[in-house]
C-alpha distance (Angstrom), angle and dihedral (degrees) to the residues before:
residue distance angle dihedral
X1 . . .
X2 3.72 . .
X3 3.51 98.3 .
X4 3.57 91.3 40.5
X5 4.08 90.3 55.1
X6 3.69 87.7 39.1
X7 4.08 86.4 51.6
X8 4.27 89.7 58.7
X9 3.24 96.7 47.3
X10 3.91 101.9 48.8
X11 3.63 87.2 46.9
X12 4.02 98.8 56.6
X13 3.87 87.1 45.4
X14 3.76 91.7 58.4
X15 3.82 88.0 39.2
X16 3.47 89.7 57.5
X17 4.03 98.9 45.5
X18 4.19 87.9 50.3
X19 3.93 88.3 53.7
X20 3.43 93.4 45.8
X21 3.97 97.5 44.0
X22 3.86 94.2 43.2
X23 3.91 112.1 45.1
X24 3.67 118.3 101.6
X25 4.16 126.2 170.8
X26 3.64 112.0 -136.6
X27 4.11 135.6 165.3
X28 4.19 134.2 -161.9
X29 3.75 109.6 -143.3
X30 3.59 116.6 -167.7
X31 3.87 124.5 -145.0
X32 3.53 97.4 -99.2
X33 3.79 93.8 78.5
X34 4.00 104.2 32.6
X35 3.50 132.0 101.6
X36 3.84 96.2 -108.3
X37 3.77 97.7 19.1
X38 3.78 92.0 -113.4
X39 4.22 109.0 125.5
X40 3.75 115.9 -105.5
X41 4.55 118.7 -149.1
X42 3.84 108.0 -167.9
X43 3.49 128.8 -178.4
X44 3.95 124.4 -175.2
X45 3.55 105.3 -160.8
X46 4.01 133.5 -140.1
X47 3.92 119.6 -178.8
X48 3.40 135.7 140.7
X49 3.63 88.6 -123.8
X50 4.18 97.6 83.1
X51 3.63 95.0 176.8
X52 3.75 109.6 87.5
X53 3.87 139.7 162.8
X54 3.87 151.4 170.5
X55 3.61 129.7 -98.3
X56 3.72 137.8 -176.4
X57 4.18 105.3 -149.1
X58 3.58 115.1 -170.6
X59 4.26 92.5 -178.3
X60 3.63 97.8 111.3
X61 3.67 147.7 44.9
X62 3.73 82.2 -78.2
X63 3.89 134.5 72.6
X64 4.19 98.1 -148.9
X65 4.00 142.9 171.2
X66 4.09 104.1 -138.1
X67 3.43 132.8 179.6
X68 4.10 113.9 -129.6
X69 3.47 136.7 167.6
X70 3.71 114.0 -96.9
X71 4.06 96.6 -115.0
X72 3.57 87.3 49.7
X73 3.89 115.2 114.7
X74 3.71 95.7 -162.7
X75 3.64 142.0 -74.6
X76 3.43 93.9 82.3
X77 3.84 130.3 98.2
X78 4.20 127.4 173.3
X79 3.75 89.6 -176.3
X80 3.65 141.0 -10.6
X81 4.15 156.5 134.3
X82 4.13 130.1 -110.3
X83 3.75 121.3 -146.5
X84 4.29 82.9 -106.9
X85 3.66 91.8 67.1
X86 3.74 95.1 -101.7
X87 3.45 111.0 144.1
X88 4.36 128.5 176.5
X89 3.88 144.2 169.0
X90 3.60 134.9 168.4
X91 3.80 144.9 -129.8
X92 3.32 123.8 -164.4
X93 3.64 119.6 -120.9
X94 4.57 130.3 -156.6
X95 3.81 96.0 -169.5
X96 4.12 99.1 61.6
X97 3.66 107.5 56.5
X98 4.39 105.8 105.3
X99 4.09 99.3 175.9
X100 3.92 144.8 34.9
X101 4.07 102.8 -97.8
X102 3.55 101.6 156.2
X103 3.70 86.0 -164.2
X104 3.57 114.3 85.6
X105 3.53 157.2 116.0
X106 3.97 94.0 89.3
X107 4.08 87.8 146.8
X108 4.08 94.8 119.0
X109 4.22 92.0 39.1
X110 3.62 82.8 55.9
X111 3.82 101.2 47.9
X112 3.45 91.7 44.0
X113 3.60 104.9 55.1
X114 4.46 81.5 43.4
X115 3.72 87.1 57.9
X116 4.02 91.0 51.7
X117 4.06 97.6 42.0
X118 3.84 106.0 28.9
X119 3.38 133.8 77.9
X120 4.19 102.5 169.4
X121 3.44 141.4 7.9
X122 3.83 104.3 -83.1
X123 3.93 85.2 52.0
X124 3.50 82.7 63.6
X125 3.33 101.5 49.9
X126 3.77 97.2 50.3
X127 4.16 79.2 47.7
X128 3.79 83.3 55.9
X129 3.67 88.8 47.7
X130 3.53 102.0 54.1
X131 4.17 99.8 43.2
X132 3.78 109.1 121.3
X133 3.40 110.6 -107.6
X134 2.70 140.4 -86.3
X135 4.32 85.0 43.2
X136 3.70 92.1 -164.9
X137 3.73 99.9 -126.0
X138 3.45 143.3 119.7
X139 3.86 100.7 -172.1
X140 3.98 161.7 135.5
X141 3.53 108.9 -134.2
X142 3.58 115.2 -170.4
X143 3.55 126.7 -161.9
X144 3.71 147.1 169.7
X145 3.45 130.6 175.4
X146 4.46 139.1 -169.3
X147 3.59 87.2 -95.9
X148 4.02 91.6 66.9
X149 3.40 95.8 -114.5
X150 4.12 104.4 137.6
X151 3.61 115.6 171.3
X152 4.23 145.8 150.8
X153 3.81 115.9 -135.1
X154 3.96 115.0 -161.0
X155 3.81 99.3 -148.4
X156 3.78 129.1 178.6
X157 3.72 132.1 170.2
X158 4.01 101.2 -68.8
X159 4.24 101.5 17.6
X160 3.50 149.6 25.2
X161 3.85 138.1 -148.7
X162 4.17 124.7 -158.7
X163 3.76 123.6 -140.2
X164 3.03 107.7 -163.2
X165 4.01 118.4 -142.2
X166 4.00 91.6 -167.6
X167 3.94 90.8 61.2
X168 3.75 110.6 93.4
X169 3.91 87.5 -163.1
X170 4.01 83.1 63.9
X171 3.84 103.4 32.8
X172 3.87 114.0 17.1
X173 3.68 93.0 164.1
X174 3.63 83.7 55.1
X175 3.54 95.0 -119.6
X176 3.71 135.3 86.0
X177 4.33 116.1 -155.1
X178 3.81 116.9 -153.4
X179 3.74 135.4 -166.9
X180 3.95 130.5 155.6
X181 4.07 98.1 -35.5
X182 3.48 145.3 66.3
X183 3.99 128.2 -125.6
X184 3.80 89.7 -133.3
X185 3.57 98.9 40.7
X186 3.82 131.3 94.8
X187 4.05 106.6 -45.2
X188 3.92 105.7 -118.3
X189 3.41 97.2 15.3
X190 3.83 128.3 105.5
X191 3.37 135.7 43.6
X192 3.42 146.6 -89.4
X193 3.77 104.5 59.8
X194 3.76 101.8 135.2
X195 3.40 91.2 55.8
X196 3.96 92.3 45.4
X197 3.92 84.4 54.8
X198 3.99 89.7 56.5
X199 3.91 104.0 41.8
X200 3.88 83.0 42.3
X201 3.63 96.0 59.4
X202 3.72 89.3 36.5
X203 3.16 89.2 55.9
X204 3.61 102.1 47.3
X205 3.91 97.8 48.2
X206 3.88 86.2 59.4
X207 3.34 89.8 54.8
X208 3.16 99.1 61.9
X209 3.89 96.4 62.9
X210 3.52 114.5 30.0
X211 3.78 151.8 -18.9
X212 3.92 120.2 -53.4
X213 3.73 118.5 -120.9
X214 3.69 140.6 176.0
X215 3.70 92.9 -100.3
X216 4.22 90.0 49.7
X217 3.78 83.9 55.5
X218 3.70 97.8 50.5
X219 3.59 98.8 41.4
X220 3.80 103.8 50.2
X221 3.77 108.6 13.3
X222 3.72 104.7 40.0
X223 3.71 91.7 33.1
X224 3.65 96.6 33.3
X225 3.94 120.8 122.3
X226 3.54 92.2 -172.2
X227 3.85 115.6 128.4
X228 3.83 116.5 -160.0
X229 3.91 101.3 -171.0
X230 4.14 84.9 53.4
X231 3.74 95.2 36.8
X232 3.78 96.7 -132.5
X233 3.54 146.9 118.9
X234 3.67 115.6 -146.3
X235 3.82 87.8 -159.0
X236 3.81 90.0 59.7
X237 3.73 115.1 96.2
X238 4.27 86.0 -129.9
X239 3.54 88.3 61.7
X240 3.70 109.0 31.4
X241 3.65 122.9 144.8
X242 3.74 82.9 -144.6
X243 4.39 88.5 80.0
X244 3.51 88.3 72.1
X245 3.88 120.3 30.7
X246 3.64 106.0 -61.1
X247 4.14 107.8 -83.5
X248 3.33 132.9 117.1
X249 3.82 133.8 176.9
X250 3.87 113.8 -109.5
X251 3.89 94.8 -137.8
X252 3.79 121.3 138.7
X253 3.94 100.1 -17.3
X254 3.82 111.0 140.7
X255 4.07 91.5 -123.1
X256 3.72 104.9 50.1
X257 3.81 137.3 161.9
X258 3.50 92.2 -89.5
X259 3.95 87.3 58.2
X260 3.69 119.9 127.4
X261 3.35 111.8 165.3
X262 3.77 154.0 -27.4
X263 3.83 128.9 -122.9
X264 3.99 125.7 -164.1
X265 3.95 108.5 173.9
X266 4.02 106.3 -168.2
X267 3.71 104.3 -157.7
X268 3.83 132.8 -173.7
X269 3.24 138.5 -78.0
X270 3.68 111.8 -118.9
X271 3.35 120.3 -74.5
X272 3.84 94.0 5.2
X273 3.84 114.0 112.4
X274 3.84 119.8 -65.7
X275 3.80 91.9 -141.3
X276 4.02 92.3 62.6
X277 4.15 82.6 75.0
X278 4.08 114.6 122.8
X279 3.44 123.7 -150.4
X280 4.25 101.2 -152.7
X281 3.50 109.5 -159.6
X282 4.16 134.6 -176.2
X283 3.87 101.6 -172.7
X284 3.46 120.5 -152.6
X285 4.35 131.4 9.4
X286 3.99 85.9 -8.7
X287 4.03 96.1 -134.9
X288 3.48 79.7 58.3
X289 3.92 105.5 50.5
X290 4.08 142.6 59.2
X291 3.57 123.3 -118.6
X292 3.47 120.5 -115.2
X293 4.17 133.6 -166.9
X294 3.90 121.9 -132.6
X295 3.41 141.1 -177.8
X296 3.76 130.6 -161.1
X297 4.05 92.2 -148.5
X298 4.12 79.8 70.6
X299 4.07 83.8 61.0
X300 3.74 106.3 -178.0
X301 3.64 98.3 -1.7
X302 3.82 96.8 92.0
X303 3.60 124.3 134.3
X304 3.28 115.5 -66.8
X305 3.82 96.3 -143.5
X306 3.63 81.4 70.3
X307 4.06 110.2 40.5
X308 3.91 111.2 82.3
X309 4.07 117.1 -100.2
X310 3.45 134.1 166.5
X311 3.81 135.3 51.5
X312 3.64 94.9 -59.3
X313 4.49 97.0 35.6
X314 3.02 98.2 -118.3
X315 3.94 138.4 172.4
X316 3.95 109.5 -117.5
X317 4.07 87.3 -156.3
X318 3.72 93.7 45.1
X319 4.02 88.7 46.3
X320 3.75 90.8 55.1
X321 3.44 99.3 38.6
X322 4.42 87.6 51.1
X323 4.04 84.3 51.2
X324 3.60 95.4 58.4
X325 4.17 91.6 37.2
X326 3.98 80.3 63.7
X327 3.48 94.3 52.9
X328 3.94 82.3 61.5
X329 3.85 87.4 45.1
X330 3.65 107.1 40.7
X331 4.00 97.4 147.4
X332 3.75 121.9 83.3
X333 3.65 105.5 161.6
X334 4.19 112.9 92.9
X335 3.56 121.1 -23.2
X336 4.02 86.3 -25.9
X337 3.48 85.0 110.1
X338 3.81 91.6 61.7
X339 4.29 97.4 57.1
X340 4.44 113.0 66.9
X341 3.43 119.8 -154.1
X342 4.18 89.9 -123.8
X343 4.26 87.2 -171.7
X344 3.71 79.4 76.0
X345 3.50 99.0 56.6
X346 4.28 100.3 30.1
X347 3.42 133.0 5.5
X348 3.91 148.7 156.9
X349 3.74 91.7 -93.7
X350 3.56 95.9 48.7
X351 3.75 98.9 -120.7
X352 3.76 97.9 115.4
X353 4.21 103.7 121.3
X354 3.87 86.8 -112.9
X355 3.26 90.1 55.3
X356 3.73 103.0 56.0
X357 3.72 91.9 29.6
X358 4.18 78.2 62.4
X359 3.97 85.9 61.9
X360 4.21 94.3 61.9
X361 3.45 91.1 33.0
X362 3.67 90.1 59.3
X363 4.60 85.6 61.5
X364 3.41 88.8 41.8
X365 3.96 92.5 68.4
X366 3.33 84.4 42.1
X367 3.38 99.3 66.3
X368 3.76 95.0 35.0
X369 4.10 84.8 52.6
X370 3.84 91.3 59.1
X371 4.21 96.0 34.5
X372 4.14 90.2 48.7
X373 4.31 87.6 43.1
X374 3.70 92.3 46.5
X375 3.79 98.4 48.2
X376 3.84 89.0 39.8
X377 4.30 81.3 51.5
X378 3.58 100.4 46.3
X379 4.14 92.4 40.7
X380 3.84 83.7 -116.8
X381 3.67 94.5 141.2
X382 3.76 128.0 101.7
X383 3.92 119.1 14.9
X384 3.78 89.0 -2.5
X385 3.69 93.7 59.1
X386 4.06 111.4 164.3
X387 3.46 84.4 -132.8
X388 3.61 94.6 178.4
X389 3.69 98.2 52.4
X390 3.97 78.3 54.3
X391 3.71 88.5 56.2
X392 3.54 95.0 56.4
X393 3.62 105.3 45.8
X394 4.25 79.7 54.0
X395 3.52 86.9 60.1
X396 4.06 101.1 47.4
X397 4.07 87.3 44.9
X398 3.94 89.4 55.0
X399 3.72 90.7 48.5
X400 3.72 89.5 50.5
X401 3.80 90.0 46.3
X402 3.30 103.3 45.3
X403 4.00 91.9 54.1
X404 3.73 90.3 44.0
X405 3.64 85.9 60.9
X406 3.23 102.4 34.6
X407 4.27 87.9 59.9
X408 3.38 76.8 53.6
């Protein structure tokens, strides 16, 4: 009876970690409601893995920029881009799953080997199609491509359903938010749904006043403290943490501890060239992190602040951007590891690390406002990438980084 007892309760603990290390919130918008009418894929990670980096992989039919985990050896990818314009990421979904494989949590074998072989949509649906069974996921794979196809596909071990983000029937804001369930799974089962509540009305407010864009996304979803289901802004002075002493419980927020990363992938507007896709990324705890553009066409030229290096491959950016997440998180012992110290982060003087991190952000668009405008100009964009004034704007941002950390 013991061991039984002791059985449960081991169980729901580990149940409990996995949801907690594996949920992500994520959203397809279609051109018709961006800035610039190109279609924008973001993914805001959460994993118990909180080392992350970039990686160029040249293994498949594919040239693409992927995220992985900074362990990982290869053959893995939580999010990435292909030199067709094919772009993917993944939620994982608690609502799907119809059988008792053991063996799962295939999501980032899958989007890797669709980031080396596909180069649309119905590619990856005949991809889909020809998995063995069962695929060993329990998943919402989103994907757009340079042929304006954007779409969700709720996939489980045996089947597969499409949303499709196109369809004004299914998305009539033009947008479709997901967290940690599945439209067409098991009603009131998942997870995820207080922070579908937030993004959703995050979402909607912005939509009613002008276009989305990468920098919207980063700015006040990923790095949002806003709580729906309360109806409060920790950044507003009504609701500041900084009334009582300082602490706030990290419950529900869209960037959490457990947050690794976020995503935006820019793609193209039909018909324009495939290579002119940008892979946005905020490495790292986002409110602690800089965004940063990419290109595959620059291959294994990326920034080095974000490529792994070292013994253990790590991220530089993401490793910074962790430290200062613990300064938000400094208890370990009991559920201290639940509360963040949100002074630390934002507060009335404006010293919080988000904060000033806000200040060098600010250049950084700057000078990826006058790079993106001059290559656009000069027609320097796809194949005819000036690769080498890319270079050098990489090397001013990681001057500017590495100082704004450094104050830090």
């Amino acid at each position: 009876m013991k061991k039984s007892v002791f059985t449960v309760v081991l169980t729901i603990i580990f149940a409990s970690f996995y949801v907690y290390a594996t949920a992500c919130t994520s959203a397809i918008i279609t051109g018709k409601v961006t800035a610039n009418g190109k279609p924008l894929l973001w993914k805001h990670r959460d994993t118990g893995q909180e080392q992350n980096r970039i990686e160029y992989f040249t293994t498949g039919k594919y040239t693409f920029l992927g995220v992985a985990d900074a362990p990982s050896k290869g053959g893995v990818a939580w999010a990435g881009t292909n030199s067709t314009g094919f772009a993917i990421m993944n939620t994982a979904s608690y609502n799907l799953k119809d059988d008792d494989v053991k063996e799962m949590d295939k999501e980032g074998k899958v989007m890797y080997r669709a980031l080396e072989i596909c180069a649309n949509l119905a590619d990856f649906e005949v991809f889909l199609d020809t998995l063995t069974r069962p695929m060993g996921v329990e998943a919402n794979f989103g994907v757009i491509d340079a042929l304006g196809g954007a779409a969700y596909y709720e996939v489980n071990n045996h089947s597969w359903v499409k949303i499709d983000v196109n369809d004004p029937s299914v998305a009539p804001g033009g947008y479709l938010v997901y967290t940690n369930f599945s439209y067409t799974g098991r009603i009131n089962e998942g997870m995820g749904y207080m922070r579908y509540q937030t993004a959703t009305a995050l979402f909607q407010k912005q939509a009613a006043l002008s276009g989305f864009t990468p920098r919207w996304i980063f700015e006040e979803v990923s790095r949002s403290f806003y709580h729906a289901f309360l109806g409060m802004d920790l950044k507003d002075p009504v609701y500041s943490p900084e009334k009582a002493n300082g602490w706030f419980l990290d419950q529900d927020f869209i960037p959490r501890r457990s947050s690794a990363c976020s995503i935006v992938i820019e793609g193209v507007e039909k018909g324009e060239d495939p290579l002119n896709t940008i892979m946005w990324v905020v490495m790292g705890y986002p409110p602690a992190g800089v965004s940063i553009p990419l290109w595959v066409q620059m291959g294994k030229k990326q920034p080095d602040l974000l490529l792994g290096q070292g013994e253990h491959n790590r991220s530089p950016l993401c490793e910074w951007a962790v430290e200062l997440k613990y300064r938000a998180f400094p208890v370990t012992r009991g559920n201290g590891s639940k509360y963040m110290y949100f002074k630390e982060i934002y507060n009335a003087k404006g010293t919080g690390f988000m904060q000033q991190l806000a200040l060098v952000e600010n250049q950084l668009y700057d000078k990826y406002g006058m790079l993106i405008s001059f290559l656009e100009k000069e027609g320097l964009t796809g194949k005819k990438l000036d690769k080498k004034r890319v270079s050098q704007m990489y090397e001013e941002i990681s001057d500017m980084i590495q100082r704004a950390y450094g104050k830090l």
